[in-house]
MIKEFI-201097 format. One record per residue (C-alpha): x, y, z; residue in three letters. Coordinates in steps of 0.2 Angstrom, whole numbers, padded with zeros to 4 digits, always signed. Layout:
<atoms>
XYZALA...
</atoms>
This chain:
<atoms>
-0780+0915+0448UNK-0780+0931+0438UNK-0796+0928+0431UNK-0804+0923+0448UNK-0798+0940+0453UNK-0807+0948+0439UNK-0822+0939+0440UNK-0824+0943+0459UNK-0819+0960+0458UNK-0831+0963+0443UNK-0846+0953+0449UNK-0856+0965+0459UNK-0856+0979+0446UNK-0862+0963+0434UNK-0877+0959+0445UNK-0880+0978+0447UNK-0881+0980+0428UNK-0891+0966+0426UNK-0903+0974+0440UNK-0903+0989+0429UNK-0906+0979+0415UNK-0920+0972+0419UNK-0931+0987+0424UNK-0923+0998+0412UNK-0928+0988+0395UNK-0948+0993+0400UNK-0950+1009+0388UNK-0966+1016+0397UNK-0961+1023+0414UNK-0980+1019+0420UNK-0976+1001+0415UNK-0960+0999+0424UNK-0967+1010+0440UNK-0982+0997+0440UNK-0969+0983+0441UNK-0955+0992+0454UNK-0970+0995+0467UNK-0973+0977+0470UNK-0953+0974+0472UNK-0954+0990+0483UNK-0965+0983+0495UNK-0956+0967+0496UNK-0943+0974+0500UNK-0942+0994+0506UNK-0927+0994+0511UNK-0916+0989+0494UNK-0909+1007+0490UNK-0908+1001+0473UNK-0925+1001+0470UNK-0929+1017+0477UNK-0916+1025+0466UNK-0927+1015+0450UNK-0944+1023+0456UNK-0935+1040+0458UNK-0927+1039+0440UNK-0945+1035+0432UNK-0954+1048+0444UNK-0943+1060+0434UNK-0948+1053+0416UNK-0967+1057+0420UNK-0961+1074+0425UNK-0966+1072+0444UNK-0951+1081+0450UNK-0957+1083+0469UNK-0960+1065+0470UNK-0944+1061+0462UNK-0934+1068+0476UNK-0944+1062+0489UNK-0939+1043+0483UNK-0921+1050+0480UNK-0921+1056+0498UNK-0926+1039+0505UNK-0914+1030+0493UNK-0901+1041+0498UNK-0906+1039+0519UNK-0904+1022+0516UNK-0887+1024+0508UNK-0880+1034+0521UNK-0880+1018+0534UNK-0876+1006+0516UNK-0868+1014+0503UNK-0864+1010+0487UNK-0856+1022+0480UNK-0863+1017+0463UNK-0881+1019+0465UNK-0878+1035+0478UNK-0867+1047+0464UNK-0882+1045+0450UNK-0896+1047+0465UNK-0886+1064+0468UNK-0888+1068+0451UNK-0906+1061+0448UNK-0910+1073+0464UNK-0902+1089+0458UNK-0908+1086+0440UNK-0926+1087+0448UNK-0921+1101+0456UNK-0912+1110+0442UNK-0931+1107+0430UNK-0940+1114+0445UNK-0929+1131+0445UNK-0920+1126+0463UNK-0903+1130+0456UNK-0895+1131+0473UNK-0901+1115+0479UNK-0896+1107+0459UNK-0880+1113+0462UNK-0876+1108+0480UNK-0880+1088+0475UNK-0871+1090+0458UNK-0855+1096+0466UNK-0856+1082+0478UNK-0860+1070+0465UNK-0847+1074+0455UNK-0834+1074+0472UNK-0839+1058+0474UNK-0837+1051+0455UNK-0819+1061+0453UNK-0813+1048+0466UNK-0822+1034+0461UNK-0818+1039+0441UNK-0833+1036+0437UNK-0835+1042+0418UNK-0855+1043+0419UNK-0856+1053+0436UNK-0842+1062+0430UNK-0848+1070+0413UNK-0865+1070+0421UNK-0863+1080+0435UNK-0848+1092+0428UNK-0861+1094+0413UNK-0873+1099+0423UNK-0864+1110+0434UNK-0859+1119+0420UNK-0877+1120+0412UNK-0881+1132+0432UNK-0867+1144+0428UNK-0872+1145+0407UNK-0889+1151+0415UNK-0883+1162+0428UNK-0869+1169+0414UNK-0885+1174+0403UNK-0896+1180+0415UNK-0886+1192+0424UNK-0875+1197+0411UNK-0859+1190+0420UNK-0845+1185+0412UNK-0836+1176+0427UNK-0849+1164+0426UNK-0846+1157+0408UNK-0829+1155+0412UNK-0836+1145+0428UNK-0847+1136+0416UNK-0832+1133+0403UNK-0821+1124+0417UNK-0836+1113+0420UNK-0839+1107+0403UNK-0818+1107+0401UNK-0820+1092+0415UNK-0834+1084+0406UNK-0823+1083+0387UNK-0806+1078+0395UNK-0817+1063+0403UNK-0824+1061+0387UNK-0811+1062+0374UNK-0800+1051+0386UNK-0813+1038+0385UNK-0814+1040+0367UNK-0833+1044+0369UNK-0835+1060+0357UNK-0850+1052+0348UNK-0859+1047+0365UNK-0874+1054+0371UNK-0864+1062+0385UNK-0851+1070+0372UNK-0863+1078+0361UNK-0874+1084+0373UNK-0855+1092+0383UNK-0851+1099+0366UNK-0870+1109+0363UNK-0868+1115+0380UNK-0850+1121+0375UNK-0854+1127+0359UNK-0869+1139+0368UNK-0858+1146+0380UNK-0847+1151+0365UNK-0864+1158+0359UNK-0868+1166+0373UNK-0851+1175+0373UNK-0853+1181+0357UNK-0841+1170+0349UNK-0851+1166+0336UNK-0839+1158+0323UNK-0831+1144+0337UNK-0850+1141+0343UNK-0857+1137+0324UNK-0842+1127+0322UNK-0850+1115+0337UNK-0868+1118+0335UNK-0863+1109+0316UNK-0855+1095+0325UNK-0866+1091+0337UNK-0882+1091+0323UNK-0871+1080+0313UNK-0865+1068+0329UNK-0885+1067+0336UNK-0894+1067+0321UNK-0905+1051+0320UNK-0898+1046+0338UNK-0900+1058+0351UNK-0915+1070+0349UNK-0912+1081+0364UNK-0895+1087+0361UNK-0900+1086+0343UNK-0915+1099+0344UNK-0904+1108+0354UNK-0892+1113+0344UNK-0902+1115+0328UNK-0912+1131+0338UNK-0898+1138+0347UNK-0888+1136+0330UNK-0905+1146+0321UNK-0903+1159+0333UNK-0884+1162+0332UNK-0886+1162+0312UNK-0900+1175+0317UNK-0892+1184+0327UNK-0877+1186+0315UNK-0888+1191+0299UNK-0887+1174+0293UNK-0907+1172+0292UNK-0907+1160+0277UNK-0896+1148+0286UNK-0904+1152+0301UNK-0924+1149+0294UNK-0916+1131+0286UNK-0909+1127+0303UNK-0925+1129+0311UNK-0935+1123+0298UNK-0925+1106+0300UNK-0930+1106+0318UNK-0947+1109+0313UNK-0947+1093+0301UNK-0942+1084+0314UNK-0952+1088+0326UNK-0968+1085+0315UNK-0963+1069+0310UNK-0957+1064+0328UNK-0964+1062+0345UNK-0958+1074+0356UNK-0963+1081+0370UNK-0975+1097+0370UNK-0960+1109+0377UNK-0948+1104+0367UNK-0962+1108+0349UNK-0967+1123+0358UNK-0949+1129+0361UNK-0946+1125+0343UNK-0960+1136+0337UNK-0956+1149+0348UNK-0935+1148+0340UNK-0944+1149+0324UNK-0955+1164+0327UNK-0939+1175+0332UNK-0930+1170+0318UNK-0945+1176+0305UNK-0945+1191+0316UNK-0927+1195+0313UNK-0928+1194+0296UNK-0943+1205+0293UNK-0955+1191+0291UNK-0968+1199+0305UNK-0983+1190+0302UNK-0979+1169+0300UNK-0969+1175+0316UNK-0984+1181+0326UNK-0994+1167+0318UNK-0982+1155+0327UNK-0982+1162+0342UNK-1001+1162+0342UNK-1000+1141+0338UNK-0984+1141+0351UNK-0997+1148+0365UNK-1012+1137+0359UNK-1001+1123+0362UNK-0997+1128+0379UNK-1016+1131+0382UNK-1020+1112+0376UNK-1006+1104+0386UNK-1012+1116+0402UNK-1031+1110+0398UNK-1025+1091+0397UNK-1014+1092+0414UNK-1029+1101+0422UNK-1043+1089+0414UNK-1032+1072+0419UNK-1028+1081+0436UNK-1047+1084+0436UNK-1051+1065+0432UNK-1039+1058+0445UNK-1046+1071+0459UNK-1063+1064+0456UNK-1058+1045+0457UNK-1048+1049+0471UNK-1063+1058+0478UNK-1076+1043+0476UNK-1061+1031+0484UNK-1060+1044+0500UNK-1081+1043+0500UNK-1081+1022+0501UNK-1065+1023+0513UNK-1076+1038+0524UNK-1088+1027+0523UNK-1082+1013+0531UNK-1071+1022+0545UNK-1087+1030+0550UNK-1095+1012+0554UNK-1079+1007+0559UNK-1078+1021+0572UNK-1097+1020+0576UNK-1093+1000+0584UNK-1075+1007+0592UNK-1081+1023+0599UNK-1090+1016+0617UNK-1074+1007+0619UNK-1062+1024+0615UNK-1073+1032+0626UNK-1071+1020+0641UNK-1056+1019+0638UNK-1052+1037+0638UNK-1062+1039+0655UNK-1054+1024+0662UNK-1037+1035+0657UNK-1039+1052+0662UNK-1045+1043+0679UNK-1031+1035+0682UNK-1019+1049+0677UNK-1029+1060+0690UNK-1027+1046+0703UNK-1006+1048+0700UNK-1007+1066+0700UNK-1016+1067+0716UNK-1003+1054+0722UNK-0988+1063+0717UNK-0993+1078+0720UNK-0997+1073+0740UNK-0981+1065+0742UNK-0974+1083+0735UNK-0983+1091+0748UNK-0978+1077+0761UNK-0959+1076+0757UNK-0959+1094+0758UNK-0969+1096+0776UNK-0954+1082+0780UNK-0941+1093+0774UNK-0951+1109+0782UNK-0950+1100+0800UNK-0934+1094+0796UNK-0927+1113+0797UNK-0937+1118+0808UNK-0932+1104+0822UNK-0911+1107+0816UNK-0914+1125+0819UNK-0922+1124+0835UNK-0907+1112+0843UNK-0894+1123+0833UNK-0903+1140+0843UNK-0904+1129+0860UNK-0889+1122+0859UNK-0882+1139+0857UNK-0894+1147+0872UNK-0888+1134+0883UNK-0869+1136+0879UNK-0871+1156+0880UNK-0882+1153+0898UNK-0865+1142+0904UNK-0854+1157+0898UNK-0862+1169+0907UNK-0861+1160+0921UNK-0844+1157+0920UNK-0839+1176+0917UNK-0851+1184+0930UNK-0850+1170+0942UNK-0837+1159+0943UNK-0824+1170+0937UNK-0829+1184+0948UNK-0829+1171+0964UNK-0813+1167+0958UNK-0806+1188+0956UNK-0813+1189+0974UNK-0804+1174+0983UNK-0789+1180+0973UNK-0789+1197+0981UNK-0792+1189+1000UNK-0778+1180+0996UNK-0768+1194+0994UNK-0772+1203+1008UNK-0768+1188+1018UNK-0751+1186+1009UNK-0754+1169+1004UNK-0743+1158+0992UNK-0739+1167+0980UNK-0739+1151+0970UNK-0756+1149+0976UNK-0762+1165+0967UNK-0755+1163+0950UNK-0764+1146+0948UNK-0779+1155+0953UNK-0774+1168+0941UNK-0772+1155+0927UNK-0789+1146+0931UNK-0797+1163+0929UNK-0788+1165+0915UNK-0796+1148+0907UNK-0811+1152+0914UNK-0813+1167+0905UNK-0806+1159+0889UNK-0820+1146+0889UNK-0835+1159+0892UNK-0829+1168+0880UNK-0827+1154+0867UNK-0845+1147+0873UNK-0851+1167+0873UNK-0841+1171+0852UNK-0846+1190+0854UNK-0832+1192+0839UNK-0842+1181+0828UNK-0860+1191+0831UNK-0853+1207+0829UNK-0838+1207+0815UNK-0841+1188+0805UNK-0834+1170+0804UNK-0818+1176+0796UNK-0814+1190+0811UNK-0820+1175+0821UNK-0810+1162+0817UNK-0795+1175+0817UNK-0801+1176+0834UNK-0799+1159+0838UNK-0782+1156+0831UNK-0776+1171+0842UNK-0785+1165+0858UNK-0781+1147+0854UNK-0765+1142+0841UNK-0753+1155+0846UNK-0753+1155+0866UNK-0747+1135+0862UNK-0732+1141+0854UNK-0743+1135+0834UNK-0739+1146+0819UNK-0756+1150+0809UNK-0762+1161+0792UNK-0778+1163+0786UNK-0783+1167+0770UNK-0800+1169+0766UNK-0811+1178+0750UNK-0828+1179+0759UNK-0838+1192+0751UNK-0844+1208+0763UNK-0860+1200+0765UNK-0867+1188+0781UNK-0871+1171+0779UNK-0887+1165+0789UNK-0882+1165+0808UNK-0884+1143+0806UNK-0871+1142+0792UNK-0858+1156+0804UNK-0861+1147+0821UNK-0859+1129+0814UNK-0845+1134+0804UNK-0837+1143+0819UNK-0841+1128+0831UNK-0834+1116+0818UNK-0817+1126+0816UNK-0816+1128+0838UNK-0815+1110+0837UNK-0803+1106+0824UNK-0791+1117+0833UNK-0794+1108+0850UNK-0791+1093+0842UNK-0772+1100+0832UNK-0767+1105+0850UNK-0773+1091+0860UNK-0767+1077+0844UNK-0758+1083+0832UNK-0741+1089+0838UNK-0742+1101+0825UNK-0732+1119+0826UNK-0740+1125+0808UNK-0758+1127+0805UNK-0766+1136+0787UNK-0783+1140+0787UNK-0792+1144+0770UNK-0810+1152+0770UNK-0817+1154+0753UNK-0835+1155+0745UNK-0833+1145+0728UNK-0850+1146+0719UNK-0864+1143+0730UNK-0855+1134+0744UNK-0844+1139+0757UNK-0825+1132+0759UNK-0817+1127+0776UNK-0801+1120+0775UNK-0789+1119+0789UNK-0770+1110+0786UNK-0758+1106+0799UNK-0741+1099+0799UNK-0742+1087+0812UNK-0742+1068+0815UNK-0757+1064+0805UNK-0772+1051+0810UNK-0774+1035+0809UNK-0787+1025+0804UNK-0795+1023+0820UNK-0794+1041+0825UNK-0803+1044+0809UNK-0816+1031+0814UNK-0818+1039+0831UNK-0834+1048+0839UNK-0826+1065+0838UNK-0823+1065+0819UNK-0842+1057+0820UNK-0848+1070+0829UNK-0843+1084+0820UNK-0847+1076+0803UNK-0866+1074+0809UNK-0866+1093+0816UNK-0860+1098+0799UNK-0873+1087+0788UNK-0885+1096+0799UNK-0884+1111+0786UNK-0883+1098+0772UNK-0866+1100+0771UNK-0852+1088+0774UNK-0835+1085+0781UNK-0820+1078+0773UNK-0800+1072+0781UNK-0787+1068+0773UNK-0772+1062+0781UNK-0758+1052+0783UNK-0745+1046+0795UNK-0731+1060+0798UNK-0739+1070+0782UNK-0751+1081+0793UNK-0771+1084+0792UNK-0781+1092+0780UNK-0799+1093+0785UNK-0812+1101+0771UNK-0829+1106+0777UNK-0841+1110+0762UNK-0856+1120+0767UNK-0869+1127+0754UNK-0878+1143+0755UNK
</atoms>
């Protein structure tokens, strides 16, 4: 059972390995890129893959092209992730970065590679990413002259050798190349006894295994000899490198940087003119490796060029046969869209001549309406009523009842309370809020209701439509309190809340029922206030009162 448990824990990072394997065992990058493309294409989506291309985009020194396959593989591994693949795609990415001088960029996916590989304990993402980290800091240290940063730098590589000495790896590529790193920040400091100490470690650990490290530390070891008066020792340390370099493949920046070690070396030791002569040979070397980038750039412009021709070529023809068809269909296109635009944009003009007649006809039967009840009010004040003060005064001088008299007393009264609420002079002259005042005074209080009013209207009118439907709306709701409600408290609340205008009136009475709500009063009051696009809202229940919100905007 234990085994089982093994096996099936183990068994992806076996098949993952033997993935790696089976690309990795292809020495020349440009052989193993000619067989990843046709698995690519099979399958686009395989993170795995993408991380494979990236890795031997980096070997050819295409740095920009490594990261943009790193990018994808690490897109894809955002939805999928296996943490595996994703900590050395982080790396891959920031060592790309790091070669093409984008420190900031090299450090920001280091540190999140090496995040990621602490909780994982992953000992290659770990010494890889801490090394590296610590290779930004040695850099900045140097450059600027700062000694926080090789402290920076030491704590870095200090991660690096605990996870190496706790693996036992000393002799691995990772340890040797932690400990050159090391041994130059020792350097750097001007430690120079501690830093020999490792430079001799290292160039005994890498000799014959790893070349990298192993150049390393035999140039940076020739300069601290140098640099210390040591120039025998330092001319035999760089004549090592040298010899192995001659006798070796190895790339042209590492032999030029070799050459240029060994030209400062002679130089400190008074030996002026090999050292110029080496610096001559170091910047011919660069001249030959910048002539053969430009003449294989050259070459592959050209082919690419006569490719473009033929495909030119054949788009052309291609484009000749489509273009009667691109152009009918382009016509046929813009015709169609003009035909929509036309459409849509009468049916603008139509919905807003609509709305435009709309307005016109509500105002018209809001300014009649009004007209007709300020005809009956006059009427009432200057004709009736006045009838009514002259029969009243016969009376008197008859000595009729006096019974009589006061009812005609109280009809003129009521008379003179309708005109005036038909004829709202308050309302024209001081505003809805004196207005409605008005209204509870003339109304509410002669039948024994108590009322407040609170309202926050700002000093400005509103349009004379929004006051006098507002006003009409709130004579109403107090007819009905009186007439329904069987209220004695009544609170009124005007406010201007954004850009719409608040009406609420509560009272304590009886409440409504459902049928009341339903009924042709209610009905008619919500129509009259829709007629300004606003709307009319109750609610009520039995023995809990009314509260009715009218919402107006403005």
């Amino acid at each position: 059972m234990l085994r089982l448990l093994l096996i099936s824990v183990l068994f992806p990072a076996i098949i993952f390995a033997q993935s790696y394997q089976r690309y990795d065992t292809i020495a020349d990058p440009d052989a193993a890129l000619q067989q990843l493309f046709p698995a690519l294409r099979n399958d686009a989506s395989n993170a795995e893959l993408l991380y494979l291309v990236a890795k031997r985009k980096m070997q050819k020194e295409e740095y920009d092209s490594s990261i943009q396959y790193a990018n994808k593989c690490i897109g894809l591994l955002t939805r999928a992730k296996n943490n595996s693949i994703y900590i050395r795609v982080l790396y891959l990415k920031g060592r790309a970065q790091y070669l093409m001088d984008d420190k900031s960029k090299a450090d920001e996916n280091w540190r999140q590679s090496l995040q990621l590989a602490l909780a994982e304990k992953d000992f290659e993402g770990i010494t890889s990413a801490s090394t590296g980290l610590g290779a930004i800091y040695l850099d900045q240290g140097y450059n600027k002259h700062n000694e926080a940063n090789f402290h920076v730098a030491d704590s870095f590589f200090a991660i690096a050798q605990h996870e190496i000495l706790s693996r036992d790896s000393l002799m691995s590529f990772a340890g040797v190349r932690n400990m050159r790193l090391m041994a130059t920040s020792l350097h750097f400091q001007k430690k120079y006894d501690s830093a020999n100490h490792y430079y001799r470690k290292v160039i005994e650990l890498a000799r014959g295994k790893y070349p990298s490290p192993y150049l390393g530390a035999l140039s940076f070891y020739a300069k601290s000899l140098s640099e210390t008066g040591d120039h025998a020792a330092a001319i035999a340390a760089i004549k090592e490198a040298v010899v192995y370099t001659t006798n070796n493949s190895v790339n042209s920046k590492d032999r030029t940087h070799i050459m240029h070690v060994y030209a400062e070396v002679l130089s400190e030791s008074g030996n002026y003119k090999n050292a110029y002569a080496l610096i001559d040979s170091a910047y011919k070397l660069l001249a030959a490796d910048y002539e053969k980038v430009n003449a294989q750039a050259y070459s592959e412009s050209e082919s690419k060029f006569k490719n473009q021709i033929l495909q030119y070529q054949v788009q052309l023809e291609r484009q000749k046969k489509n273009k009667l068809y691109y152009l009918t269909g382009g016509i046929l296109l813009l015709a169609a869209l003009t035909f929509l635009w036309l459409q849509n944009r009468n049916s603008k003009r139509i919905a807003r001549e609509k709305a435009r007649q709309k307005q016109i006809s509500i105002d018209a039967f809001i300014e009649g309406e009004e007209k007709e009840k300020v005809r009956i009010g006059r009427e009432l004040h200057d004709g009736i009523a006045q009838e009514i003060v002259a029969i009243k005064l016969a009376m008197l001088q008859q000595k009729a009842d006096p019974k009589l008299i006061d009812e005609l007393t109280q009809i003129s009264l009521d008379i003179r309370n309708i005109s005036h609420e038909l004829m709202p002079q308050t309302l024209k002259e001081y505003g809805l809020k004196m207005a409605v005042e008005d209204i509870c005074q003339k109304i509410l209080a002669p039948s024994g209701i108590q009322f407040e009013v609170h309202s926050s209207l700002p000093e400005e009118r509103m349009s004379d439509k929004i006051e006098i439907t507002l006003y009409r709306v709130f004579q109403e709701l107090v007819h009905n309190i009186i007439k329904h409600s069987q209220a004695t408290e009544v609170l009124v609340q005007l406010r201007r809340l954004n850009n719409h205008i608040l009406l609420v009136v509560e009272d304590n009475g009886k409440g409504m029922t459902t049928e009341k709500r339903n009924g042709i009063g209610i009905s008619n009051l919500k129509s009259r206030v829709q007629l300004v696009d606003g709307n009319l809202q109750y609610d009520s229940s039995e023995n809990e009162g009314t509260t009715a919100i009218v919402r107006v905007p403005v």
